[in-house]
C-alpha positions, 0 to 999 in steps of 0.5 A: 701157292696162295692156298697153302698160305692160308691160316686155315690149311691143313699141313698134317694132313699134307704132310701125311698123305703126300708122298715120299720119293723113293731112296733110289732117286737120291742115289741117283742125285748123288751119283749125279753131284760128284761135288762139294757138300757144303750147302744145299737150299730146297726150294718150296720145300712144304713140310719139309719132306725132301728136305729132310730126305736130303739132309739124311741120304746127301749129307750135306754140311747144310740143309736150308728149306725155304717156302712161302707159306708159313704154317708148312715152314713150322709143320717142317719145323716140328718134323724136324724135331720129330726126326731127330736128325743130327744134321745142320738143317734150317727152314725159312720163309721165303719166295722159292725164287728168292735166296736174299735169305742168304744175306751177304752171300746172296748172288755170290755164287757158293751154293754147292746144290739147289733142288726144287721138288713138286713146286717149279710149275708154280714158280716160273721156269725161266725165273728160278733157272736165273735166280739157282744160277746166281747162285750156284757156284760153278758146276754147282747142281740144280735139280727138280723132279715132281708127280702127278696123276696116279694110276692104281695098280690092278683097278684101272677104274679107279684112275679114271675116277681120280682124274674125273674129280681133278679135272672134269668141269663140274668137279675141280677142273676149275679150281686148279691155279693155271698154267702151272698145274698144265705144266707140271701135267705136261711133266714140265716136256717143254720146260727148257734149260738155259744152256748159256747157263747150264750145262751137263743136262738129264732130263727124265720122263716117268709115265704110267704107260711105261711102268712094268714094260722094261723101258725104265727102273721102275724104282724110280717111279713116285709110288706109294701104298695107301688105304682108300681113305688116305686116297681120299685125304691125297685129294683133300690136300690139293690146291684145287679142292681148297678152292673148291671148298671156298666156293661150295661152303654149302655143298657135299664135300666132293672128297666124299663124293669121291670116296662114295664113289670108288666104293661103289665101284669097286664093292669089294675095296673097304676104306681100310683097303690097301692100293699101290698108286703110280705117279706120272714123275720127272726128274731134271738135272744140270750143272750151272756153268 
């Protein structure tokens, strides 16, 4: 995404009020690579948070995280000196389709596991199953997941309002880099494997609809407990309002409008009330042939 390229995007604040993914996720890869551990790459990897995950709960030899913007490769740098991981953890610029980072072992096949998170919609399906495969060593893994539109528990309205501002005409409906933001709403359902290429697909759907009824862990689910005004600052850090905001110098932050209006709807919630958000998620999972 352009956006997240541009000098003047804030990376903490993407950093801190993006989400994390829940441990049992990767238990979950991990069960599910059953492989070598030599090196794994995390495409489009931002500031560097599952990549970081990664590194700690799969323990890989090697961890790479690529991206293309520069200022969420050095945020993912300075986390990863925060973080004091031991781990052999590297991250380089680059296109999340492009491993020629990986220089005389580019395309020969000895990555033992790709992983692409919240960045697959914007890359191009059919152009990162091609570029993991060259790259993937036989039966090597590649897996994506990502999040979308949140429902906050016990106040029904407030996902209403959320929604309205993402995606009504008249607020950052506009805004959002099409198809891929389609796409990842769709929680990539008609994105489909190459099966001349992979092999021992998982395909799961998380939705909101589902969570609490029995039909799924639940711990798998993308969720976070925030105050309202990190929920704010989630919607802030959208590429949509980083677009709006180029086009609306002059206008009422719309973040605030947003922020105003759930405390009007709900006049019990301060700025410092605590809300537990729901993501719609998916997770797929294959092996390379």
């Amino acid at each position: 995404m352009s956006q997240f390229s541009n000098k003047d995007y804030d990376a903490d604040k993407y950093a801190n009020f993006r989400p994390t993914y829940p441990i049992v996720f990767y238990d979950k890869l991990k069960n599910y690579h059953n492989g070598k551990g030599n090196l794994v790459i995390d495409c489009g990897c931002g500031p560097g948070t599952a990549t970081l995950q990664l590194s700690k709960e799969l323990a890989f030899k090697k961890t790479i995280g690529t991206d293309l913007s520069m200022i969420m490769i050095e945020k993912a740098n300075q986390k990863l000196q925060e973080s004091k991981l031991a781990n052999d953890i590297e991250f380089v610029v680059s296109e999340g389709d492009d491993f020629k980072f990986l220089k005389d072992n580019f395309n020969k096949h000895n990555v033992d596991m790709i992983t692409a998170a919240e960045c697959v919609h914007w890359i191009g399906w059919d152009n990162f199953q091609q570029a993991a495969w060259n790259n993937l060593r036989k039966n090597g893994s590649l897996a994506i997941w990502g999040y979308v539109d949140p429902i906050v528990v016990g106040y029904p309205k407030l996902g209403e309002i959320i929604l309205d501002y993402f995606y009504s005409d008249d607020k950052l409906g506009p805004y959002w880099q099409q198809p891929g933001r389609n796409i990842l709403r769709s929680l990539m359902k008609n994105s489909q494997w190459d099966t001349t290429k992979f092999t021992e697909i998982e395909n799961m759907i998380l939705d909101t609809k589902e969570y609490g009824k029995g039909i799924h862990d639940d711990r798998l689910y993308l969720s976070n407990t925030v105050t309202i005004v990190a929920l704010k600052n989630y919607l802030s850090t959208s590429s949509s309002y980083q677009s709006w905001k180029k086009k609306n110098l002059t206008s009422k932050d719309i973040c605030e409008q947003f922020f105003e209006e759930i405390l009007l709807t709900y006049p019990s919630l301060t700025p410092d009330s605590k809300v537990k958000i729901i993501f719609n998620s998916f997770y797929k999972f294959a092996r390379a042939k």
